[in-house]
N, C-alpha and C positions, 0 to 999 in steps of 0.2 A: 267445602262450604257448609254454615251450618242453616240449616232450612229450620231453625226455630224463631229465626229473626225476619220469617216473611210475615204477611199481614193474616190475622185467624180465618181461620176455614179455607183458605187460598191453595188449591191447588196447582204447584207448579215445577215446571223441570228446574234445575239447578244446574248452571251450564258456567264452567270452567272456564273464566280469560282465556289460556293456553291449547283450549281447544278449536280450530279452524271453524270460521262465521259458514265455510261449505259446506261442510257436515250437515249442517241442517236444514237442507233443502231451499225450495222457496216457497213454501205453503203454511209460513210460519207467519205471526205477528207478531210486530216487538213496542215493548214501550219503557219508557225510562220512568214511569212512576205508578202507584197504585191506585186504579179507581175502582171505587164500590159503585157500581154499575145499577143496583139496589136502588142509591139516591136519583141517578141519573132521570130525570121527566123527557129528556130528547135528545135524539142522537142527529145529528147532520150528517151527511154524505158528503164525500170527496168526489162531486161530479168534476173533479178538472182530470181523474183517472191517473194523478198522480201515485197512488197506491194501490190500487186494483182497477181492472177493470167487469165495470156490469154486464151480468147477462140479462136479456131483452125481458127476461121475466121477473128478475127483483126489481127493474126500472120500473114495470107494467103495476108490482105489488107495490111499490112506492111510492107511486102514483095512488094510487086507490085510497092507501093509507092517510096521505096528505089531506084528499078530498074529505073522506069520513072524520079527519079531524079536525077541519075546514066547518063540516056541519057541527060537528057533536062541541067541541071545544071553542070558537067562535062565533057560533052562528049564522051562520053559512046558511043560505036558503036551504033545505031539506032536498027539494028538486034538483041541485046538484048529482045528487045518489042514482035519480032513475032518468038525469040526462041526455047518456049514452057516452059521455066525455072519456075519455080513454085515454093513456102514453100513447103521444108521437112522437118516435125515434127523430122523424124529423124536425119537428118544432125543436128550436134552439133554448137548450138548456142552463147552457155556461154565460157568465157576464152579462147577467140579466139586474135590472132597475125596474123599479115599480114608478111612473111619475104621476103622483100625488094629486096635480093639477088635473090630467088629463084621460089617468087612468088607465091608458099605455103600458106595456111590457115592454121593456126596452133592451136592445142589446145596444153593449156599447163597445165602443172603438177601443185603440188601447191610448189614445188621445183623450177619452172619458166622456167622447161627445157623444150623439143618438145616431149608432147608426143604420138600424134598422128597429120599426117599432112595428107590435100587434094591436087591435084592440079585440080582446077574445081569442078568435083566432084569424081573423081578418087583417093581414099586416096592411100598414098606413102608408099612403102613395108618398112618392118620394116630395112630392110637391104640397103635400101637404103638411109632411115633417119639415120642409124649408120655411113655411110659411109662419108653424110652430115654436120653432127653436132660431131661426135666422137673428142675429140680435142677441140673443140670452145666450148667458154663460152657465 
């Protein structure tokens, strides 16, 4: 294979069709095109752990990072920073909605309805998200 035909400065292995995908462990990343990482301003996270799974401590720094640019790049009250707010493994991550109206964190069904909502961190009694959403599509 001729490695003059990859993108400049790009350092990378040159890995043979005819060579077995097991050879190379599983501590590998692969991608089908070239990104200059350079331009990139944000990267998202695969929390559904269909690609890796996180350790408790890149959640924790993820966290942190979000809030700081939460303040610094939005405007985020400042007080955010010295609130004590922290990653909770438990607080539900995946299949989350923001409702617009009510201000809610919402997870939702795989129906798309609300099936459990926070306000902060205070989840919303079940009688009061009936009262809420009962009616509305």
């Amino acid at each position: 294979t001729d490695s003059s035909s990859s993108s400049p400065g790009l350092q990378q292995d040159i890995i043979s069709i005819d060579e077995p995908m097991a050879d190379y462990g599983h501590d590998r990343v692969f991608s089908n095109s070239y990104v200059d990482l350079g331009k990139v301003d944000t990267v998202g996270f695969d929390y559904d752990y269909t690609l890796v799974t996180y350790k408790q401590e890149l959640l924790e720094l993820i966290y942190q990072m979000a809030l700081q640019r939460l303040v610094k790049d939005k405007f985020y009250p400042v007080e955010l920073l010295d609130s004590g707010l922290r990653f909770d493994p438990k607080f539900s991550i995946r299949g989350l909605a923001v409702d617009k109206e009510t201000g809610w964190i919402c997870h939702l069904s795989y129906t798309h309805k609300v099936a459990v909502a926070w306000e902060g961190r205070q989840k919303v009694s079940r009688a009061r998200l009936m009262e809420e959403y009962t009616g509305k599509r």
